[in-house]
Each structure stands twice: as structure tokens, then as C-alpha cells.
N, C-alpha and C positions, 0 to 999 in steps of 0.2 A: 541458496539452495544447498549450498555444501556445506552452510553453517548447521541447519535444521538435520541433514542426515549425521552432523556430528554428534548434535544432544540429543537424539534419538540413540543413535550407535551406543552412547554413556552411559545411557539411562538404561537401555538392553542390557547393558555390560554388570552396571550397578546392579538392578535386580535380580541376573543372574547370578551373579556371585553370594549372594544371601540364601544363608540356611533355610531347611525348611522346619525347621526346626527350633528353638531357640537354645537350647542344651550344646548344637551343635556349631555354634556359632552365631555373628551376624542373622538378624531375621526381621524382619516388618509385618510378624505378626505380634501377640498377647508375649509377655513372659513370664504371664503365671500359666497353671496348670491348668488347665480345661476339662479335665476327670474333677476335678473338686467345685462342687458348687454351693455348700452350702459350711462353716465352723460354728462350735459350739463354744461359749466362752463362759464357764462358771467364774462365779466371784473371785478374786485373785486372792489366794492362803497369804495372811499377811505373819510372820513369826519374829517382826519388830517391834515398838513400843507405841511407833505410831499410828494408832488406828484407823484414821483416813485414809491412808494412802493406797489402803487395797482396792477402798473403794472408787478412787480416785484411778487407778491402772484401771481397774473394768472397764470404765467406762469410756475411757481413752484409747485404749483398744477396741472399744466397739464401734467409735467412733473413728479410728481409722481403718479399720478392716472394713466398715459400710462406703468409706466414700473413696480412700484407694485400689482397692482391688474389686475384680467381678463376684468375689463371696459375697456369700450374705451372713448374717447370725443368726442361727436357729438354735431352737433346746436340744438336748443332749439325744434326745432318742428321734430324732428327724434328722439332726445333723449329719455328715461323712466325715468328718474330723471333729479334734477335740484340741483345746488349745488350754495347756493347765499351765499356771504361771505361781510360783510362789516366792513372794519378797524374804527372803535372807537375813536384810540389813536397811538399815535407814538412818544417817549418819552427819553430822555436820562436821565441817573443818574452815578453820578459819584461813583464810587466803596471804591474807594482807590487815595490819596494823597501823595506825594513827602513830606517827612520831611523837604529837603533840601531849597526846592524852590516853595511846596506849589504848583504845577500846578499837575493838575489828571493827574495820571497813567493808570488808567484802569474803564474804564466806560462800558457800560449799555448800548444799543438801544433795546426799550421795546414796543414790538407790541401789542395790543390790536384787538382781532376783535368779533364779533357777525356771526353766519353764522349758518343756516339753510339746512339739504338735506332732499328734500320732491320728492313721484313720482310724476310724470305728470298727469298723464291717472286718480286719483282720489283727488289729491291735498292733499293726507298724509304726514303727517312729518314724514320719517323717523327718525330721530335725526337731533340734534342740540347743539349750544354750547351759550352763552350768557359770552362776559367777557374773554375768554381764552386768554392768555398774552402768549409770549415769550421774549426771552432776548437774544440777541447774543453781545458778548464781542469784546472790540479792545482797544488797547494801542494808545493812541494818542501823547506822551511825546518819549522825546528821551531816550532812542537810536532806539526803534522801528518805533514810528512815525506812527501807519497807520492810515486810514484816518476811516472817519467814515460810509463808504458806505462798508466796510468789516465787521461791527456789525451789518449792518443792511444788509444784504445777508444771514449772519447767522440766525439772527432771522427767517428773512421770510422764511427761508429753515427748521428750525426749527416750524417752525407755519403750513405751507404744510405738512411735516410727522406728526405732531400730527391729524390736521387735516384728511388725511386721514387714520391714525391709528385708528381715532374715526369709519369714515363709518366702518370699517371693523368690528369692532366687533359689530355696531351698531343692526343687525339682529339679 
């Protein structure tokens, strides 16, 4: 009996001490915004060499914003936000080098991009990023071999979850 009024009493104690809020602490509700239900995501401005990879962010961003948060993507004139993303830079760097034969082992595809999410309805910026890089790896040299559009998937996959890891706490 006096076990049960103990995790009862914790459990009161526990829930009471959580925000109600999530801005303001601890909370056991949502931590995105609930005023937003709907982002617009035009094709991502790509001003590197490589042509893909804007298309490639679109679509990876659409694809995490549909299955991690309660947004949805709609067109630009239905939507409450706008989510503009423009790639910078697109870049390799070699990591690491073969003793043997001097050809890279393990290289770098390093995304740059600039992107802004503001609403519609008064043209505020919610947040933004200026500069945010990511990096996805791939072994080009034998015995692996792979090519280099498996660094750059990482990356962009990489650059979409950060990306929307920012909205989210962005509020």
C-alpha cells in the first residue's frame, strides 16, 4: 500500500513539475508549433556546379518535413510558411590517402547552403541559417569503390534533418 501511494505521489510530482508549455521548459506535449500547419517548399536555388543536388535537397526536405513533423507541404499560396533554401557550395575534400599508391581513400562531399523559414500572412522570419555545411563520406579506391553520388545523398540527407531539426526548435 505504501509502495503504490509512493509512485502515485512521483508520478503527481513528475507531471507537475512539466511546462505547459514547451518554450518554457520540460513538457509532455508537441515541440513544434501548433499555429503552423501547413510549409511551402519551392525547388532549392542551387548556385554550385553540381546540378542534382538541388533537386536532390527538395525532395529530402519534403520528405522529412512529411514524416517528422505534424506540417504538411502545400503550394506557396495555401501554405503559412515558406521554406527558401539556397545551396552556396558543393565541394569535395579528400580525407585520407593510400601509403601504398597515393590515390584517396576516403573523401568528403561538403554541402553548403543559406536558407531562410519566414510566414506568409506577415513576412516574419521565423529562423534561419546562413553557411550551414554538411559532409557525407564515401570511399572511392579499391576494394570499395563507390561512386560519388553516395556522399552526396548522405550529405543532402544529412543537411534535410538538420535543416528541419532547426524549425523545430525554432519557436
Amino acid at each position: 500500500m505504501i509502495l503504490k501511494v509512493s509512485v502515485i505521489s512521483i508520478i503527481i510530482f513528475v507531471l507537475s513539475a512539466c511546462a505547459s508549455h514547451p518554450s518554457e521548459g520540460w513538457t509532455i506535449g508537441s515541440t513544434f508549433d501548433t499555429n503552423i500547419k501547413t510549409v511551402a517548399v519551392p525547388v532549392v536555388q542551387n548556385k554550385s556546379f553540381d546540378r542534382e543536388v538541388g533537386y536532390l535537397l527538395t525532395n529530402a526536405l519534403i520528405r522529412e518535413i512529411e514524416t517528422r513533423t505534424p506540417w504538411r507541404v502545400a503550394d506557396e499560396t495555401t501554405a503559412d510558411t515558406l521554406l527558401e533554401v539556397t545551396i552556396t557550395g558543393v565541394d569535395m575534400r579528400a580525407l585520407s590517402q593510400s601509403r601504398l599508391t597515393r590515390l584517396d581513400q576516403e573523401m568528403a562531399v561538403q554541402i553548403t547552403t543559406d536558407w531562410t523559414w519566414e510566414r506568409l500572412d506577415d513576412n516574419q522570419t521565423i529562423t534561419g541559417w546562413d553557411g550551414m555545411g554538411t559532409s557525407g563520406l564515401f570511399f572511392p579506391s579499391n576494394p570499395l569503390s563507390e561512386p560519388v553520388e553516395l556522399g552526396r545523398l548522405q550529405s543532402v540527407d544529412l543537411m534535410a534533418k538538420a535543416i528541419v531539426d532547426r524549425m523545430a526548435e525554432a519557436w
